[in-house]
N, C-alpha and C positions, 0 to 999 in steps of 0.2 A: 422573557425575551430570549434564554440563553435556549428552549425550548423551539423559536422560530427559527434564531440563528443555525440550529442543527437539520430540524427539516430543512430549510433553503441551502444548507450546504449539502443533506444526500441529494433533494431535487436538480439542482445541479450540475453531479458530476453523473447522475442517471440521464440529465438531458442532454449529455457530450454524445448519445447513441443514437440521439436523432439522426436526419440527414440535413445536417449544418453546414458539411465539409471544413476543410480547414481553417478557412476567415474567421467563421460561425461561431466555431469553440475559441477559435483565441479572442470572442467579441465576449461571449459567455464567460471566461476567464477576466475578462475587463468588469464587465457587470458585476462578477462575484465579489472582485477588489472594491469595486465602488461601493458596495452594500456594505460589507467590511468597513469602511472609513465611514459610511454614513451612521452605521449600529456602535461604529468607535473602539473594536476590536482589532482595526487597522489605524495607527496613527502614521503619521508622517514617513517614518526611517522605513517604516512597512511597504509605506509608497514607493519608495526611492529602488526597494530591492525587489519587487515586482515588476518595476518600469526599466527594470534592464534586465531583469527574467524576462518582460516580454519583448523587448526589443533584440534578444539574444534566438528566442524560437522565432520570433518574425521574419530575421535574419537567415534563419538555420534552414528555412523554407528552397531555398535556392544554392546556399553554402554551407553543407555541414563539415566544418574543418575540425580538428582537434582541439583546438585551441579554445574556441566558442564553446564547445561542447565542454570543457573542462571549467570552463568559468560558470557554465550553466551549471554544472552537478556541482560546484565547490559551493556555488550559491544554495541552491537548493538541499543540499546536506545539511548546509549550517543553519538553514531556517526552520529543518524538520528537529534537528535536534535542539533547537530553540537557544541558539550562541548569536541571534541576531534580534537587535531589538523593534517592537512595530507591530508585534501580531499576536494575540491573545488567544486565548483559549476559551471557550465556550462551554462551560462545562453542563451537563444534563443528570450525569448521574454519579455517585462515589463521591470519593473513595467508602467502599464496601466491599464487603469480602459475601461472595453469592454462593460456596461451597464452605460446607466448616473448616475443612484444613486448608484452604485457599488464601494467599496472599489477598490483601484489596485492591479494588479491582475501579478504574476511573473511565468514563467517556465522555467525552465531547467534543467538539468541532471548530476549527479553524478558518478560516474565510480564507485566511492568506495562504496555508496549505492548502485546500481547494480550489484557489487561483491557480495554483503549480502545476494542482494533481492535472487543471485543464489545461494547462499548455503541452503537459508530456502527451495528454491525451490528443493534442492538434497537431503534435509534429511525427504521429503514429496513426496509421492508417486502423481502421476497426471493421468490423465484421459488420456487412452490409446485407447482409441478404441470408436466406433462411439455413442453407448449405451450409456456409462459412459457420453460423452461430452452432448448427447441429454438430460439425465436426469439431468446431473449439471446445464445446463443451463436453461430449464424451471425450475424446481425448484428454480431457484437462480433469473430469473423475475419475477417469482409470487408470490417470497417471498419481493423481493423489490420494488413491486407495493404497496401492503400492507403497507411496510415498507416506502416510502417516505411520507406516508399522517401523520403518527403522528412524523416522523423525520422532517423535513419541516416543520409543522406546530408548531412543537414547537419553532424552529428558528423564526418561523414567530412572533407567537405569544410574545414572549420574546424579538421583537424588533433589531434578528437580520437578518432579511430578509427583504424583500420588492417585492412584485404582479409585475414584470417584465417580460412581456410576451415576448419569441421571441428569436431567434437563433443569435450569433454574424456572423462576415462574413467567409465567406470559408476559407481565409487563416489561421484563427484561428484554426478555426475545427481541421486541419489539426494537428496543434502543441499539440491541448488540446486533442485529440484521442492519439497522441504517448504520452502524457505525462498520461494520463489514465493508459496507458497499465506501465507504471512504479509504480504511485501511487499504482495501483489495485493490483499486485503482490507483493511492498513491504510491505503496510499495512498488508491486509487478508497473506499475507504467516508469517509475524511474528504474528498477533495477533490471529489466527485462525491457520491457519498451525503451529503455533509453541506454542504461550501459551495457547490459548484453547486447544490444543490436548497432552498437557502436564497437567494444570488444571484438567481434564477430571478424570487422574487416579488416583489423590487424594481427588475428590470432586464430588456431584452427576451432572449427564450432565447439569440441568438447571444452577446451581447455576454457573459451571464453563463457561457458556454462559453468564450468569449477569458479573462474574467478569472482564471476556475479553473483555465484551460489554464496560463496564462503564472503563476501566482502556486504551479504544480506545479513549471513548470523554476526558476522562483528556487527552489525548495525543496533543488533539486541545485549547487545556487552551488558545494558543494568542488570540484564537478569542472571548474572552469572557465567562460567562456563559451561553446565549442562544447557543453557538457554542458548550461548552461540554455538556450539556444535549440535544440538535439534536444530535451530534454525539454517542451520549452512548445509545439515544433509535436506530441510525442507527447500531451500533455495535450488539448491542443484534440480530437484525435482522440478519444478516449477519452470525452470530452466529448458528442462527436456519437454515436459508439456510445451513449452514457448514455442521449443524446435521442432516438436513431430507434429503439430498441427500447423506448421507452413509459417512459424514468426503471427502467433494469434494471440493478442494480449489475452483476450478473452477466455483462451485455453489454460493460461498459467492463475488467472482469477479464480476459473473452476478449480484447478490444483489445489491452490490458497486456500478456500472456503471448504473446500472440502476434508482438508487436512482441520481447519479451524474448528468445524465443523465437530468432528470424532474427538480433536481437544475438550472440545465444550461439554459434549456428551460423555467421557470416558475419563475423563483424568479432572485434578485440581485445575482450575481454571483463575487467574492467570497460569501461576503457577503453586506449586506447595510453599503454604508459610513459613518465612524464614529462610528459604532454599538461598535467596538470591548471594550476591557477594564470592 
């Protein structure tokens, strides 16, 4: 089951790129919950804090005030970081260590985080058309080519990486690509799609780019501090992908993946064992 639960959550947040428009995905976001509560991964409290996540973007549709916006992200912090009860985890693979000197390494899928990832996705416009997607995406590998050498090497250099050249096996691929496509959407869509582009109108663009950047590597604190200072200079980037391709979630994902990407390939993957603390 925990197997189907993970496809229908990447099938999902892939089908947010249809052309649904906004109703669409926050209907898609509804369906997801309900499958959740039906597979029993969602119980009740789960319900409760979804149905005014959704009632907060339904809202936010016409009024996006500060104040809505701060209940929406206080919510959705505390459910990602699992300090709210109702929502299971799904797990597919791990804990496993896929490099010898690699920490273990866990995947699997959320319904109730993938309700979220589609609301941030519903009250953000996306790439519609072949233009928009060509520019997001080079934009968003050129910005994260850039970006992996001083995000990486800070990790490295802070001891918590390690020079591990080389691809795990196929069947992984497979899991760590659909588990990508969840990471990639629900990070960059709250922290770029939704607090940097909130930040933005009360603050000058760089500075709300530092703040979103660095307020992503605190988000990684288990891993340490070489884990939040790699992550806060990859945030920044990802950031700047968001802004030089025109506010394109799509750009900062590229960034993501592509940064994740040369992690996987190039270093201890999470990270090196024992680094963390």
């Amino acid at each position: 089951m925990n197997l189907t639960i993970f496809a229908l959550a990447v099938a999902a947040v892939l089908a947010a790129w249809l052309p649904l428009g906004r109703s669409g995905r926050l209907a898609l976001a509804g369906g997801v919950a309900a499958a959740g509560f039906w597979y029993g991964v969602i119980t009740l409290p789960g319900v409760v804090v979804l149905l005014v996540l959704f009632l907060i973007a339904w809202m936010m549709r016409a009024d996006e005030r500060v104040d809505s916006g701060l209940v929406f992200a206080l919510l959705a912090l505390a459910t990602g970081f699992g300090l709210l009860p109702g929502m299971a985890q799904a797990v597919v693979f791990g804990p496993e260590a896929i490099k010898p000197g690699s920490e273990t390494y866990e995947r699997g899928a959320s319904l109730g985080l993938v309700a979220i990832t589609l609301l941030l996705l519903a009250m953000h416009p996306l790439a519609a058309n072949r233009a928009e997607w060509m520019r997001a995406i080079l934009t968003g590998v050129l910005v994260g080519l850039f970006t992996a050498i001083p995000a990486l090497g800070a990790g490295w250099l802070m001891g918590g990486l390690a020079f591990e050249p080389g691809l795990p096996w196929s069947s992984f691929i497979l899991i760590w690509l659909g588990g990508q496509v969840l990471t990639l959407a629900m990070e960059e869509g709250f922290f770029r799609g939704f607090l940097q582009r909130h930040l933005v109108r009360h603050m000058p663009v760089y500075a709300a780019i530092l703040v979103a950047g660095v307020l992503f590597g605190f988000a990684h604190f288990a891993g340490g501090w070489a884990w939040i200072v790699g992550a806060s200079v990859a945030g920044i980037g990802y950031g700047m992908a968001y802004h030089l391709a025109g506010s394109r979630l799509e750009a900062s994902m590229a960034a993501h993946l592509t940064v994740n990407l040369l992690h996987l390939s190039l270093f201890s993957y999470p990270m090196l064992a024992g680094s963390a603390g």
